[in-house]
N, C-alpha and C positions, 0 to 999 in steps of 0.2 A: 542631334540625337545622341542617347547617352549608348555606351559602351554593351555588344548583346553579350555576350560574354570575357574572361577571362582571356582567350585568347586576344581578342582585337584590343584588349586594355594593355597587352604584353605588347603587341606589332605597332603602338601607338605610342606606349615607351624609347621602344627602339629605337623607331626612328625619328625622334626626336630627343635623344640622346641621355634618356633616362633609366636606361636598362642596360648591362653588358651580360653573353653568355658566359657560365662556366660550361668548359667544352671537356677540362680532365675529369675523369670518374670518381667521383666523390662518396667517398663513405659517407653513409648518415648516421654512423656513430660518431660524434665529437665533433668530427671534421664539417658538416656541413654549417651546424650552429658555430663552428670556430671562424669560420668562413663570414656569416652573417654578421658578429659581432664588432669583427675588424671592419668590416665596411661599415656596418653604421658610424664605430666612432669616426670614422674620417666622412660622416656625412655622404657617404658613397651614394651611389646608383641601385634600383632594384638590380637583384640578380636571377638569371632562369640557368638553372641546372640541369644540364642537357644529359648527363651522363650517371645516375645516382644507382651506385652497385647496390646488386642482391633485389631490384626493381626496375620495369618496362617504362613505367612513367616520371617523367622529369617533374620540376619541382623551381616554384618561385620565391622568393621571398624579400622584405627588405620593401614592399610596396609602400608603403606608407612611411617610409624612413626619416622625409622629411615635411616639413608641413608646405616648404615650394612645389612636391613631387604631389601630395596628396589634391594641394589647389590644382594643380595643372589635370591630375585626370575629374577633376569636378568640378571645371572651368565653364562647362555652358550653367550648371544646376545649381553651384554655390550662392550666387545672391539668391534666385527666389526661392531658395530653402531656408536661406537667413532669414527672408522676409514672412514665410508658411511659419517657422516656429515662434517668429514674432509676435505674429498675429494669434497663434494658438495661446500667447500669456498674456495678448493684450488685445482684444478681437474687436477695441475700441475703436483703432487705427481704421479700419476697416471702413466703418460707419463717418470716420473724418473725413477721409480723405477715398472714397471708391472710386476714381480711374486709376491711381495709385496703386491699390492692390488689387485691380483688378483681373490680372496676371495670376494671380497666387489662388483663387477658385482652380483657374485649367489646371496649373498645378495641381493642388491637392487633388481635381478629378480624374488625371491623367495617373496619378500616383496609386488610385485602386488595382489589389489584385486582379491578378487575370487567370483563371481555366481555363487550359488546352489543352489537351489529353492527345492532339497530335503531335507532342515531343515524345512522348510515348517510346517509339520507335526509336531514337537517337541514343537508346540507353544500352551498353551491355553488361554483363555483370563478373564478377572479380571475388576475391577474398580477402579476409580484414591482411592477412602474412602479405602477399601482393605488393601490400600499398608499399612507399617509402616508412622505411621504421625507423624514423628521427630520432634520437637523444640529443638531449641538448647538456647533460652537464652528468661526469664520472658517476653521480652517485643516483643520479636517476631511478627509478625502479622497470624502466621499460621504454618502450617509444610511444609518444603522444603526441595526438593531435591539437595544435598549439592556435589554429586559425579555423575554429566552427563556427560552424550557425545550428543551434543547437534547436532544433522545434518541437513543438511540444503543443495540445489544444487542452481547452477545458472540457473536463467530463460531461459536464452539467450544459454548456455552451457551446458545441463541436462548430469549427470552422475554423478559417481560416482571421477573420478580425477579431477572433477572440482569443487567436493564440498568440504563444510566444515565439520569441527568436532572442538567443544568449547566446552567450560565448561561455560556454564550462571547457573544463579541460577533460580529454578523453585517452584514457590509457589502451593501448592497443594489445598489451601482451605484458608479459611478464607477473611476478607475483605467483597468485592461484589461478590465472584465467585461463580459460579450456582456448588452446588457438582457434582461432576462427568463430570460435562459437560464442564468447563472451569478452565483455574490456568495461572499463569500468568509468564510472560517470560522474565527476567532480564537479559539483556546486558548492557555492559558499551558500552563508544564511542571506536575507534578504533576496532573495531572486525569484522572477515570476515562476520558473521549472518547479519552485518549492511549494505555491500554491498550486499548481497540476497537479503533482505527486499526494500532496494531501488527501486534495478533492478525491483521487484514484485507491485511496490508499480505503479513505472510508467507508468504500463500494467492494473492497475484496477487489477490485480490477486493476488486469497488468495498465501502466500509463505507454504508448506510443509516443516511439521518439524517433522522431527523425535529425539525422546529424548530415546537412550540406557541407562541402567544402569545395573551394573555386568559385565560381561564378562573378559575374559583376565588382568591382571591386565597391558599390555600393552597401552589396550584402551582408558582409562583414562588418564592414560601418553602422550599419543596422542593427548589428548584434549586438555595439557595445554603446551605443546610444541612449542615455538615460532620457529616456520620452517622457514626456509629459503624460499623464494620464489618460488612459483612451484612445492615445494614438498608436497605432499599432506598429511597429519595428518594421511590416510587408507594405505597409501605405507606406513609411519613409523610406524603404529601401528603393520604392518604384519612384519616387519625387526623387530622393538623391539620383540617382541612376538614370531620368529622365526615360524608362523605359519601367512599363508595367511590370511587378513581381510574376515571372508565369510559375503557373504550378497546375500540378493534376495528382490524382490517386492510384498508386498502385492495388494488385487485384487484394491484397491482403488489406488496405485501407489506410497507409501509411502515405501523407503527405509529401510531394516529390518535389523540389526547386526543378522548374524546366532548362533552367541555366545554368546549374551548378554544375561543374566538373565530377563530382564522385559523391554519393548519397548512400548514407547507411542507416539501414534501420534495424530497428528492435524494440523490444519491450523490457518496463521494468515492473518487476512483478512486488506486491508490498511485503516491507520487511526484508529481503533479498540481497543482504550486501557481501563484500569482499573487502578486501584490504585493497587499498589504492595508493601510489604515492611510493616511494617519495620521489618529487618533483621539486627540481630550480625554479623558483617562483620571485615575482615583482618585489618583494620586500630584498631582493638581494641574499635568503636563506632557501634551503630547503622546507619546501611543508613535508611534513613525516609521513608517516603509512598511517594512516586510520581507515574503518570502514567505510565505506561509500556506495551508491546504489550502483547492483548488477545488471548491467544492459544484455541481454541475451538478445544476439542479432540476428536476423532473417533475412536481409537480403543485403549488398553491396555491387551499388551501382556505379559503374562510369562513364562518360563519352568518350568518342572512336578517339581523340586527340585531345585527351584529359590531363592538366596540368594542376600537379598538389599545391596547394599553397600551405604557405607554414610560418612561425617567428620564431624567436628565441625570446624568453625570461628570463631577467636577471636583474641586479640592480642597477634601479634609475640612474641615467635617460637610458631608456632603449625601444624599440618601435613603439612599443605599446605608450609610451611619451609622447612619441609625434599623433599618435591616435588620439589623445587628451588634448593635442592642442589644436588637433583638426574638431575636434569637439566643442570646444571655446569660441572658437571662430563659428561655430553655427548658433549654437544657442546663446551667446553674447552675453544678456543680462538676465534671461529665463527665469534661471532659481530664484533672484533676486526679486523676484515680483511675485515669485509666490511667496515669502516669507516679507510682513509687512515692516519695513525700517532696514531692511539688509540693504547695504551698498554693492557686497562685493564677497565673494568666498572663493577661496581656494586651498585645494587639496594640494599638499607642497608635493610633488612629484621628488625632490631629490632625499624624502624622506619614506617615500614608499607608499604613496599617495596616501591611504588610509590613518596611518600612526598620526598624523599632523594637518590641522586644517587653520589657516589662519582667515580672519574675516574681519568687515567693517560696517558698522552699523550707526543707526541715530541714536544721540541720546538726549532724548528729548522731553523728560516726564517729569524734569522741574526746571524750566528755564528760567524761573524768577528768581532762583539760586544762585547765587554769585559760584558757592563751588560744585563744581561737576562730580559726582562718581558714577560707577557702575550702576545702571538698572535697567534703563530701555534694552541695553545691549545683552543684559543678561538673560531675559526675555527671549531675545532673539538668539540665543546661545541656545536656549532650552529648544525653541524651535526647528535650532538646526538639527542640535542630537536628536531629533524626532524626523529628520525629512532623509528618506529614501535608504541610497549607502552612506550618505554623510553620519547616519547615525553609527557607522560604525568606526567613527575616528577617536581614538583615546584622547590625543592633547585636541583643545581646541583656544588657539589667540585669536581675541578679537578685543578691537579697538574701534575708538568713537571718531565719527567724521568728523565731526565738528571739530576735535582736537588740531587735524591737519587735512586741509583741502587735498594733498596732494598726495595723501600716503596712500602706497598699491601694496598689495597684498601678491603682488607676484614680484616683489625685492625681498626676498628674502630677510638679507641683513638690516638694510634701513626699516622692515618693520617689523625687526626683533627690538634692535635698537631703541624704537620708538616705544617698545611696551614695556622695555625695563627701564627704562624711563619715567614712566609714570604709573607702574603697579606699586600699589600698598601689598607688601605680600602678609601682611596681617590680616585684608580681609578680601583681596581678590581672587585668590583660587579656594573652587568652588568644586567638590570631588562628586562622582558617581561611582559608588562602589558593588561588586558581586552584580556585575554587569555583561553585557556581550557583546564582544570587539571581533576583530578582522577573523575568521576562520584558519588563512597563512601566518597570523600574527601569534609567536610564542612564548611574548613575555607576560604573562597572567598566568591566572591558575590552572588552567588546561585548555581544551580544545574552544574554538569561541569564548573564552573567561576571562576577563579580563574588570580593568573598570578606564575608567573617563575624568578628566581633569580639566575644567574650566578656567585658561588665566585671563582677566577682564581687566581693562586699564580705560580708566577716563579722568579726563581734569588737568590740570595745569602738572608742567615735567616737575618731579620729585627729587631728581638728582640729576650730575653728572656721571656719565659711566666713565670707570678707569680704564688708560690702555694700556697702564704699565702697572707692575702690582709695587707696592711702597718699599725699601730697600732691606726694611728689617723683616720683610714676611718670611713666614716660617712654616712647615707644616710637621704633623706631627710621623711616629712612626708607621711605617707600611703604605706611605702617601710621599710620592715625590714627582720629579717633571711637570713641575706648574709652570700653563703655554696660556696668554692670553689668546684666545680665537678672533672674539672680535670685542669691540669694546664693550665692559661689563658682563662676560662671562670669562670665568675661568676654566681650563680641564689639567687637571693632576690623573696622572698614573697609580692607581690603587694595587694591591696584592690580587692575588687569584681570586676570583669571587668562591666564598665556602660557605654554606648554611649556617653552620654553627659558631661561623665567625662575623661576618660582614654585620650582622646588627653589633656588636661589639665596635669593629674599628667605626661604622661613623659614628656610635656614639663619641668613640676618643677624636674625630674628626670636628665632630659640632663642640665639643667641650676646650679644642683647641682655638678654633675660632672666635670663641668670648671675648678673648683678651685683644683681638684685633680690631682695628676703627677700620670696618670694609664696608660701611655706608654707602660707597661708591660701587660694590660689585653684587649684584644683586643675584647671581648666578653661577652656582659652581657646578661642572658636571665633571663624574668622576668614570674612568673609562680603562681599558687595559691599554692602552697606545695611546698618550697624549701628542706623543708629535701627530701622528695618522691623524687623529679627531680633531687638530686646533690647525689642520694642513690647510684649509679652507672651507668656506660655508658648507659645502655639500657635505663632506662627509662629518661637519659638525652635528648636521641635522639628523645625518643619518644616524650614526650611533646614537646618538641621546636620544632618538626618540622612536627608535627599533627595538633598543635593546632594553628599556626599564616599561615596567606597569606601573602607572599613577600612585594607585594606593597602597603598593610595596615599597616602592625604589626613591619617593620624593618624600624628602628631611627636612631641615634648617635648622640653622645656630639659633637658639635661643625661642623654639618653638614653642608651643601652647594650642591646648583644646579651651574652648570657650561655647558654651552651650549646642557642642559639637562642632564649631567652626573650628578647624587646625589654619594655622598662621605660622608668621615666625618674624619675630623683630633683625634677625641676622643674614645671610644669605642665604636662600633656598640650592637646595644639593638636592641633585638628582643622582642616582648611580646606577649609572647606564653600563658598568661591568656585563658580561658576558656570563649568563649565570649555567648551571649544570644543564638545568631542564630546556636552556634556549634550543632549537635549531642548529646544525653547521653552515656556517657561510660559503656562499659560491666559492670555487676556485678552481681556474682553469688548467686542464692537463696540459703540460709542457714539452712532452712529447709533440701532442696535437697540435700546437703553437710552432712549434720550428718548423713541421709538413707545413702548415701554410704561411711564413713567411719565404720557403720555395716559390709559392705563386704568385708573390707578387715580382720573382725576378726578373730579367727579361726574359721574356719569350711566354712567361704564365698568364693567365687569364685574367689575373690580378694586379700585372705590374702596370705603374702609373694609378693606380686606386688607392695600395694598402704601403 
């Protein structure tokens, strides 16, 4: 049987040696996410925070830290969930092979919501100040709830299978919100909340929201679950979980998790925003202060022995990573079968999942062609930028099976490697411009603005890539510290990024480059810290493709428009400089950092972890 609550998923940790307490009093300004983030990177243990000042209720986090900790608490349910999502992309399996999946009916039936309105009683109720007021990073605008289940039904539809469950982020205070009475409710574009609120919107009517937090460690999981169509986030929650989603209606009419540790609701009424933000977010920057919808709350529920659950954002890896790859692990090949000729996609995590998606496809639409280029794949490019959040990734590499049986899309360098290899950058990137990218994402034209860049590689290798640059190279002024990263890309240190300069130096940059034979380097990124960006793949990725917009920031030596196709017979420059209008990037208080390298010394709750 799957876990009834959050506590027995903590007393199941424990003793089994997945969990340690913090027993000192911990601020949840800085200190408690300063706490979290040291233990993630040493792959640590959840941690349950028995003592969080300025609050009654303690506070877990770090549950899903690793993808060993996450299989272990969803050890009975994990395969026949493999095999329910399996089946939901390929329901053929089914009709093959029925004693096989015969299992996977009780499953999915077992998986239906359940009404009980005798949890009812289990509830008492509290204030939004109450709760732990987490910040997770100096410039925060207030404390937020980092781990919800955010519900929501349809107007037209009302129920419980036709609602949603997301994960938005939820501001508790700060800013303009009245205490207790208002906090503010962050969605990006793409998400089901966004067709609630419409639907609500068109009616003149406030939309009902209910925000869980705790419960099941399934729940959660549930909330960031890219389902398949039709399935509902409470059918998965009650199959992952192995215990039915319970729920009932409070007297105001607001959906209640009977499992969840602490339940807030309210409404959002149309039109009604506030300034939200800013917030430490997955790309490793702040998202800024923009409007956002005003949740005007009414009630704030919790159980007699109610435990917060929470994470930290910040730049990848961090929980929300091991989230993606408990993810992978269920849905396996899914997307790939609904999009026909895809092998293989992936959101590069250590570039902030959304800016970069690398993929593999067939290319199969002239085999009687001795030479291979770009087209089935690019087909299946356009596909992707059309399917769900994937549509919100600006770069997209994708390469042909056929080229190499063995190329994965989760090696980073081997299949960078492998595309600059074989791209013609004369006619392989392929742009989308005055478009809509990541919401958290600030290198475009403003909020959501952005565009999309297509690099497509198929057919026999083009080159070798250089891994040392020639003895005479040279660059010109305001460019210097050229760091190979890895083979066939380069990163030089540029000047300050200025508006009314930076088209100026690369032009001097691509006019310097003419006179060089760099046939072998197919890739220059220009950045403000070339040691830091050429230090290793990760933070290669990161910067180049956090920091520039497609259709701004990417040049080449010796370029050309050709009945609107941009090319360039030289190396393609990207400049991933740091422009005015970016974002600031994370950075940790150092104050905060010395308090908790105290706890890991002897005698702290920490020592032997951190």
């Amino acid at each position: 049987m799957g876990y009834k609550n959050l506590a027995d998923c903590i007393a199941d940790l424990e003793k089994n040696g997945h969990l340690i307490r913090i027993k000192e009093e911990v601020d949840p300004y800085l200190e408690m996410a300063a706490i979290h983030l040291r233990v993630y990177e040493k792959q640590g243990p959840a941690l349950l925070f028995e003592n969080v000042k300025g609050s009654k209720f303690p506070a877990v986090s770090n549950l899903f830290g690793t993808l060993e900790r996450s299989k272990f608490m969803f050890r009975d349910s994990l395969p026949k969930v493999e095999q329910l999502v399996g089946l939901r992309s390929d329901p053929i399996k089914a009709l093959k092979n029925p004693l096989k999946y015969a299992g996977s009916a009780l499953t999915a039936l077992s998986a239906l919501p359940l009404k009980q309105s005798l949890f009812k009683s289990t509830f008492q109720k509290t204030t939004i100040s109450a709760l732990p007021q987490i910040v997770n990073w100096p410039m925060d605008g207030g404390p937020f709830i980092t781990m919800p289940q955010v519900f929501t039904e349809d107007i037209d539809k009302p129920g419980v299978m036709n609602g949603n469950l997301g994960m938005y982020r939820i501001q508790l205070a700060g800013n303009d919100y009245i205490t207790d009475k208002e906090i503010g409710l962050h969605y990006q574009i793409h998400r089901g909340i966004g067709v609630h609120q419409t639907k609500a919107n068109a009616k003149g009517q406030p939309l009902k929201v209910s925000i869980f937090v705790g419960g099941p460690p399934s729940h959660p999981l549930a909330a960031v679950m890219p389902l398949p169509e039709g399935l509902s986030e409470l059918t998965f929650a009650g199959a992952m979980g192995n215990r039915r989603f319970r729920y009932f209606y409070d007297e105001e009419g607001f959906c209640i998790s009977a499992d969840a540790d602490f339940v807030i609701t309210g409404t959002v009424y149309p039109k009604e925003n506030k300034p939200e933000g800013p917030f430490g977010d997955h790309l490793g920057y702040y998202s800024l202060t923009h409007p956002f919808p005003l949740m005007k709350v009414h009630n704030v529920y919790h159980k007699k022995n109610a435990v917060w659950s929470f994470t930290v954002v910040g730049r990848p890896p961090q929980e929300d990573t091991s989230f993606g790859a408990l993810i992978h692990e269920i849905t396996g090949s899914a997307i790939p079968k609904e999009i026909s000729g895809l092998k293989e996609v992936n959101a590069v995590d250590a570039a902030g999942v959304h800016p970069l998606l690398f993929a593999i496809g067939s290319e199969r639409y002239t085999p009687y062609l001795k030479d291979r280029k770009p087209q089935e794949i690019l087909t299946i490019a356009n596909h992707i930028l059309g399917k769900n959040q994937l549509s919100l990734a600006k770069y997209l590499f994708i390469a042909a099976r056929e080229d190499d049986e063995n190329l994965s899309t989760n090696h980073i360098e081997h299949f960078l490697h492998h595309m600059l290899e074989r791209i013609d950058l004369k006619k392989d990137l392929h742009f989308h411009t005055n478009t809509t990218i990541d919401t958290l994402d600030y290198s475009g034209e403003g909020l959501n603005a952005g565009s999309k860049v297509v690099f497509a590689a198929a057919g026999e290798k083009k080159r070798d890539l250089i891994t040392s640059l020639p003895a005479n190279f040279s660059l010109p002024e305001g460019f210097n510290t050229p760091k190979m990263a890895i083979p066939g890309v380069l990163v030089i240190k540029g000047n300050d990024y200025q508006y009314d300069s930076a088209k100026t130096q690369i032009e001097s940059l691509k006019s310097h480059l003419k006179s060089e034979d760099l046939s072998s380097l197919p890739l220059i990124v220009v950045c403000d810290d070339a040691e830091f960006t050429a230090a290793n793949i990760n933070n290669l990725v990161w910067v180049t493709f956090t920091r520039s917009n497609p259709a701004t920031d990417i040049d080449g030596a010796n370029d050309f428009t050709t009945n609107k196709h941009w090319g360039c017979n030289g190396p393609l420059i990207i400049d991933a400089r740091k422009k005015p209008h970016h974002a600031p990037e994370l950075i940790k208080d150092p104050t905060v950092e010395k308090k908790i390298d105290r706890m890991g010394e002897k005698g702290g709750s920490l020592c032997g972890v951190i």
